[in-house]
N, CA, C and O atoms as CSV, one atom per row, in Angstrom:
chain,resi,resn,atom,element,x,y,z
A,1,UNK,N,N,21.691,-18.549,-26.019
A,1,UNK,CA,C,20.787,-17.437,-25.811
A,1,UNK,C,C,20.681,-16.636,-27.105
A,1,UNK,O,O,21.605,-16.028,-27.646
A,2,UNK,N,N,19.645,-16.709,-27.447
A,2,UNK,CA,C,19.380,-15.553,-28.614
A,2,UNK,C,C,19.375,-14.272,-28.284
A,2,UNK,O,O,18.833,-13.746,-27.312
A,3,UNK,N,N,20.261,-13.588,-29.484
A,3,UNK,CA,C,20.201,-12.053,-29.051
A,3,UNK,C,C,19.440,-11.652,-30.172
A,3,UNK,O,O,19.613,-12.045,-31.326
A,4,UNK,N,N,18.505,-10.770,-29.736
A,4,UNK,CA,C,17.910,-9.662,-31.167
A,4,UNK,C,C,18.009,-8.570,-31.158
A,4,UNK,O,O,18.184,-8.018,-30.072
A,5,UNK,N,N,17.918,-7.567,-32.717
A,5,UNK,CA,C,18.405,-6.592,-32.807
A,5,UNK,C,C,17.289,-5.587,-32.612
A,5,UNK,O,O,16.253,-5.865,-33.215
A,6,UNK,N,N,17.285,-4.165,-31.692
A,6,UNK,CA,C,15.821,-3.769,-31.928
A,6,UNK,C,C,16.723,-2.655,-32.211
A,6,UNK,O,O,17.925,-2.732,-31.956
A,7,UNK,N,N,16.020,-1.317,-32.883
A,7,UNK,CA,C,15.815,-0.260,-32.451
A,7,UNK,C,C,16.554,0.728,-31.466
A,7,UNK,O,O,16.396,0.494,-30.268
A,8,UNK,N,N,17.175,1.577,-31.747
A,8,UNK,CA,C,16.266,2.754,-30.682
A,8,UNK,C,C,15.439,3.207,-30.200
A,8,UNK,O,O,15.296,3.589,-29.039
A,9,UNK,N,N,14.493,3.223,-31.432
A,9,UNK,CA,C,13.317,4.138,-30.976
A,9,UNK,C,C,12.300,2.707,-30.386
A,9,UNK,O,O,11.222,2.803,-29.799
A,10,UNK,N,N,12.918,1.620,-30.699
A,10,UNK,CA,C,11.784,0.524,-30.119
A,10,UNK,C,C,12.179,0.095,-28.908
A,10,UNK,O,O,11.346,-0.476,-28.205
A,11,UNK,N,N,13.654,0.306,-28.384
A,11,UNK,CA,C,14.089,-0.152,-27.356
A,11,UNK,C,C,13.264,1.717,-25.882
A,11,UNK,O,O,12.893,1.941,-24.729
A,12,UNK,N,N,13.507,2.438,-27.336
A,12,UNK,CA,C,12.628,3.626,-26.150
A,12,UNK,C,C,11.434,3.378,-25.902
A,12,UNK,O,O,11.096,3.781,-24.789
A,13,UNK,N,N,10.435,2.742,-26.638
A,13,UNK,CA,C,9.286,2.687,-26.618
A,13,UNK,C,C,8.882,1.372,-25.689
A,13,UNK,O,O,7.859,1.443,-25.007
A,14,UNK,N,N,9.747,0.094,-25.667
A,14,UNK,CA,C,9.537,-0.702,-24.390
A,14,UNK,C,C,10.157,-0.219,-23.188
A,14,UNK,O,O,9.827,-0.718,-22.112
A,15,UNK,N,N,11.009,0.688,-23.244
A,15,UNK,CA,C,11.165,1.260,-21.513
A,15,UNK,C,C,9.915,2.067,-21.517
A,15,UNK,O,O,9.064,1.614,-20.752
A,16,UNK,N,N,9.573,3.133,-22.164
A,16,UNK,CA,C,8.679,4.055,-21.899
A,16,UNK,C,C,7.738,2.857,-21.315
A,16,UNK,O,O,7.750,2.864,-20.084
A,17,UNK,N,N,6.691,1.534,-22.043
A,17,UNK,CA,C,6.223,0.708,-21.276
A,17,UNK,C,C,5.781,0.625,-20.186
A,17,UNK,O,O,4.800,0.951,-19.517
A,18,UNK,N,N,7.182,-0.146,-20.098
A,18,UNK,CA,C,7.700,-0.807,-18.833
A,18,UNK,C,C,7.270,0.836,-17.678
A,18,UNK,O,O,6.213,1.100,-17.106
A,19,UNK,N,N,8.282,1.445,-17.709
A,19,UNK,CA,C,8.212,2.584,-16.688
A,19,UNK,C,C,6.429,3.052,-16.138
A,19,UNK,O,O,6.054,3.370,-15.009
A,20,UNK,N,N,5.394,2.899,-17.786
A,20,UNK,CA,C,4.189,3.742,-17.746
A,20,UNK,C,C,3.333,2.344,-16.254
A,20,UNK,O,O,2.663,2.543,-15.241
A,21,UNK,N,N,3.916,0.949,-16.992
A,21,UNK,CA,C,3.150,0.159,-16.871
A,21,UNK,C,C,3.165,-0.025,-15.142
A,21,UNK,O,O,2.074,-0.088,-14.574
A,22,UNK,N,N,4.418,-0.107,-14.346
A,22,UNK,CA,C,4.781,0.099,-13.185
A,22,UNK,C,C,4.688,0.672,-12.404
A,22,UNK,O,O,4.862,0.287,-11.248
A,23,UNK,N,N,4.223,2.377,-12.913
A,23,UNK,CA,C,4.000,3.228,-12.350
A,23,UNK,C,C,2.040,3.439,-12.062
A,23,UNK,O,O,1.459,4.168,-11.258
A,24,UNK,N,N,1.487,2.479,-13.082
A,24,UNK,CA,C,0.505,2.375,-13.002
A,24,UNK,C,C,-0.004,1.273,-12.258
A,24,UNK,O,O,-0.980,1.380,-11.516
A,25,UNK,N,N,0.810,-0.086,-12.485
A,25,UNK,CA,C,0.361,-1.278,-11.055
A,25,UNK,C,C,0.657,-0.168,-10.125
A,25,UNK,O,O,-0.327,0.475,-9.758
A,26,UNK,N,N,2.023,0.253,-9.585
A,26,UNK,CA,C,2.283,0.677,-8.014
A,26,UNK,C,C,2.745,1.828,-7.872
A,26,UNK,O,O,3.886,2.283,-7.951
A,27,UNK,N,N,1.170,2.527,-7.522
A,27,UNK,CA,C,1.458,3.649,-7.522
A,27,UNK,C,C,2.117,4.149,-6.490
A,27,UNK,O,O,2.690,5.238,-6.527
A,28,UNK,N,N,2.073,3.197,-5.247
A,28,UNK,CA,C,2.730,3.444,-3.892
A,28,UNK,C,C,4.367,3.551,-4.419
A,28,UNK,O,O,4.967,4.337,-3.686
A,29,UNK,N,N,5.071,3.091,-5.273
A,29,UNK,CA,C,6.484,3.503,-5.263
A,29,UNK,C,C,6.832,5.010,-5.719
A,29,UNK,O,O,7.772,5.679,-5.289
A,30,UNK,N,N,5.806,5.433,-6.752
A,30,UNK,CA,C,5.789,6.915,-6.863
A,30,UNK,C,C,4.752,7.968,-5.703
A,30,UNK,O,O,4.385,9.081,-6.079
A,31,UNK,N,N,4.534,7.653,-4.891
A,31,UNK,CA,C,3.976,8.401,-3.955
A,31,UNK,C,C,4.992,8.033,-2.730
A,31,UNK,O,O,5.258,8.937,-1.937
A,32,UNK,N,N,5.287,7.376,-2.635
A,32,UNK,CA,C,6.400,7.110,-1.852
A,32,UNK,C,C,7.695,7.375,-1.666
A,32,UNK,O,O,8.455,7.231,-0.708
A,33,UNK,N,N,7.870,8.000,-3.306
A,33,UNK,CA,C,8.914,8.463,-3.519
A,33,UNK,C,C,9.001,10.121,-3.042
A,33,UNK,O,O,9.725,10.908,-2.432
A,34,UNK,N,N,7.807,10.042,-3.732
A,34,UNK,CA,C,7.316,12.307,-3.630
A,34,UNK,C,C,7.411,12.289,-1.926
A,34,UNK,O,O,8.318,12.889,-1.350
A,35,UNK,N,N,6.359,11.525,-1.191
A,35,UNK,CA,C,7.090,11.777,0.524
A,35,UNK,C,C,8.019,12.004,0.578
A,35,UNK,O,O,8.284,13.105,1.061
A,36,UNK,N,N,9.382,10.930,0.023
A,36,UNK,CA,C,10.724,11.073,0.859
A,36,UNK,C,C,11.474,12.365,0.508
A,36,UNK,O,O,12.312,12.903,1.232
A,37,UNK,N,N,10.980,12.885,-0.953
A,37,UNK,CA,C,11.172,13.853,-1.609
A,37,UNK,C,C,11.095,15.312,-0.395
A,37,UNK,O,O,11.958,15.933,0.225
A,38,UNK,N,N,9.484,15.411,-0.500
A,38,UNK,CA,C,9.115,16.152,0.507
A,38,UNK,C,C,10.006,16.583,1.663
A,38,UNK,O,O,10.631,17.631,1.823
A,39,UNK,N,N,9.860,15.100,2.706
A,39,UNK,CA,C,10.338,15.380,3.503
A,39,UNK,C,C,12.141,16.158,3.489
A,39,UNK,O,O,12.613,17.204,3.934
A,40,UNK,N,N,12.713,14.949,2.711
A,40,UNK,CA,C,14.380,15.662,2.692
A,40,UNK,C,C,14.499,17.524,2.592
A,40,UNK,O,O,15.299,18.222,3.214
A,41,UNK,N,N,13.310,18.044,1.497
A,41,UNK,CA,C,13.720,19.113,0.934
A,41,UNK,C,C,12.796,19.957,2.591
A,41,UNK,O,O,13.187,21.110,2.777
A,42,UNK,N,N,11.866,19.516,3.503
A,42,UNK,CA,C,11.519,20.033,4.254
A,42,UNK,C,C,12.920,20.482,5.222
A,42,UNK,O,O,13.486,21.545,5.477
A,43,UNK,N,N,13.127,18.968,5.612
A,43,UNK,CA,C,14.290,18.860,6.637
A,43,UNK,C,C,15.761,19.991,6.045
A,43,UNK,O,O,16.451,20.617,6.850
A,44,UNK,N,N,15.950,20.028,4.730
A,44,UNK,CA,C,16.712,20.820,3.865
A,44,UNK,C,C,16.558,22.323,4.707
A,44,UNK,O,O,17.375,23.237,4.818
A,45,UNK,N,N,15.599,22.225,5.079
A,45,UNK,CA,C,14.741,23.775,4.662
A,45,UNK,C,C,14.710,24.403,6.164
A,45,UNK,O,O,14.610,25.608,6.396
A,46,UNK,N,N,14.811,23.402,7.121
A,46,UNK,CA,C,14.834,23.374,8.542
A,46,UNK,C,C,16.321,23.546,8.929
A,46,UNK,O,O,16.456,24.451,9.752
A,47,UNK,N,N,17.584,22.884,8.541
A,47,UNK,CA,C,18.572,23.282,8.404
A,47,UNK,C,C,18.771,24.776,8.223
A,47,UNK,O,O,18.768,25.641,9.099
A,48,UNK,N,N,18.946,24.911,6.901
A,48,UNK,CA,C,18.789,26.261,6.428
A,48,UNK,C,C,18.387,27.383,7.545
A,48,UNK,O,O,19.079,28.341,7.887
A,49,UNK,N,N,17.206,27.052,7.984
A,49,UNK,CA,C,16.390,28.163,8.889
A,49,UNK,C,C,17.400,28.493,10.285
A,49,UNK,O,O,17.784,29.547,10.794
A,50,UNK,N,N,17.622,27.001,10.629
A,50,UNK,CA,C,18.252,26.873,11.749
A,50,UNK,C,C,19.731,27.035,11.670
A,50,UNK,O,O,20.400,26.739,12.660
A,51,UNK,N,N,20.376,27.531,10.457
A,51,UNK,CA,C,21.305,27.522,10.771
A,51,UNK,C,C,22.336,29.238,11.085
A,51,UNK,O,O,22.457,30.032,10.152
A,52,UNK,N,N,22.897,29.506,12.348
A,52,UNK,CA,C,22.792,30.436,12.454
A,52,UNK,C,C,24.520,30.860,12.268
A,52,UNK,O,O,24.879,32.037,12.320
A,53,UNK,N,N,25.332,29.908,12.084
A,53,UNK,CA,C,26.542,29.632,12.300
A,53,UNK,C,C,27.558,29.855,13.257
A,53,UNK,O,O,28.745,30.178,13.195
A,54,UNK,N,N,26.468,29.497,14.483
A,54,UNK,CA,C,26.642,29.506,15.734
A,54,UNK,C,C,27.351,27.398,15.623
A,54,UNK,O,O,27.333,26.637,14.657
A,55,UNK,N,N,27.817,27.186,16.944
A,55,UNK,CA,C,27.664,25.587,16.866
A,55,UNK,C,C,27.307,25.573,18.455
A,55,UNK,O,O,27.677,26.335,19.348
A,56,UNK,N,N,26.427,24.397,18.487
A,56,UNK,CA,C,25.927,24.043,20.035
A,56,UNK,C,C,27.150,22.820,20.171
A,56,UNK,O,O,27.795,22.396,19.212
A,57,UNK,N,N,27.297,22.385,21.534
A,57,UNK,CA,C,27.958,21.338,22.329
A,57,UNK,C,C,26.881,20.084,22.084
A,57,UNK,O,O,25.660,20.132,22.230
A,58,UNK,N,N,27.645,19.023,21.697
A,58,UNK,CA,C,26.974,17.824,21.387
A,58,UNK,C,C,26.218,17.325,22.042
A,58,UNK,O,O,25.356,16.562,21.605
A,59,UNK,N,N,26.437,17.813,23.939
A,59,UNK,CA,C,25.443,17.551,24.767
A,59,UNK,C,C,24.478,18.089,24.455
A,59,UNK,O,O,23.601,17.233,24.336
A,60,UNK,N,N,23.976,19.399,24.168
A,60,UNK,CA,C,22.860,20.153,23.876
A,60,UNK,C,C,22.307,19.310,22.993
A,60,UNK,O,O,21.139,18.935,23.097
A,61,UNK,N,N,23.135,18.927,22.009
A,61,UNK,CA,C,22.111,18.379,21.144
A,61,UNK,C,C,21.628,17.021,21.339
A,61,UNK,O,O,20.547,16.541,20.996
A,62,UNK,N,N,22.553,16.509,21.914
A,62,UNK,CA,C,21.698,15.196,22.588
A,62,UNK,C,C,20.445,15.314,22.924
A,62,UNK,O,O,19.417,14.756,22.541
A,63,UNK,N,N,20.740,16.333,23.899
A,63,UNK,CA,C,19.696,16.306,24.516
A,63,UNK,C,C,18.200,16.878,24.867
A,63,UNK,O,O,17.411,16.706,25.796
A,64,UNK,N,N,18.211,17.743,23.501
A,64,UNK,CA,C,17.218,18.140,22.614
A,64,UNK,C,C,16.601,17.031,22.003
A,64,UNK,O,O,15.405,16.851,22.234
A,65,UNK,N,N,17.391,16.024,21.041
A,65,UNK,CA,C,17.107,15.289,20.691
A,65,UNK,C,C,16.120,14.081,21.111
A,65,UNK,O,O,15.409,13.346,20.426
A,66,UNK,N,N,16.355,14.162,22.530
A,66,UNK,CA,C,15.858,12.583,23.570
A,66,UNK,C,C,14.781,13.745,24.401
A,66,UNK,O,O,14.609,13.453,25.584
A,67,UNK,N,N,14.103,14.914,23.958
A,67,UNK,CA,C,12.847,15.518,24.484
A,67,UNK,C,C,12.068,14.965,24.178
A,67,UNK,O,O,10.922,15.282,24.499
């Protein structure tokens, strides 16, 4: 196997590439990403709201859950 020697700044400049080029075939992995984004920091945010530092019984929450 041949090894060659590049760069830094050339080994930055084929990731930069690579990253521009990928993100431009599929854009669905970066929009897909910002959803999951979204959502976590929503659900984050729902916690937060809800949290009163009270604790419910696991039944309760069951069974909230299966409404």
């Amino acid at each position: 196997m041949d090894t060659h020697d590049i760069s830094r700044n050339e080994l930055k400049e084929l990731i930069r590439e690579a990253i521009i080029s990928t993100l431009t075939e599929r854009r669905d992995l970066l929009e897909d990403a910002f959803a999951e984004a979204i959502l976590d920091m929503k659900l984050g945010l729902a916690i937060e709201e809800g949290d009163t530092g009270e604790y419910s019984e696991e039944e309760n929450v069951i069974s909230k859950l299966a409404d």
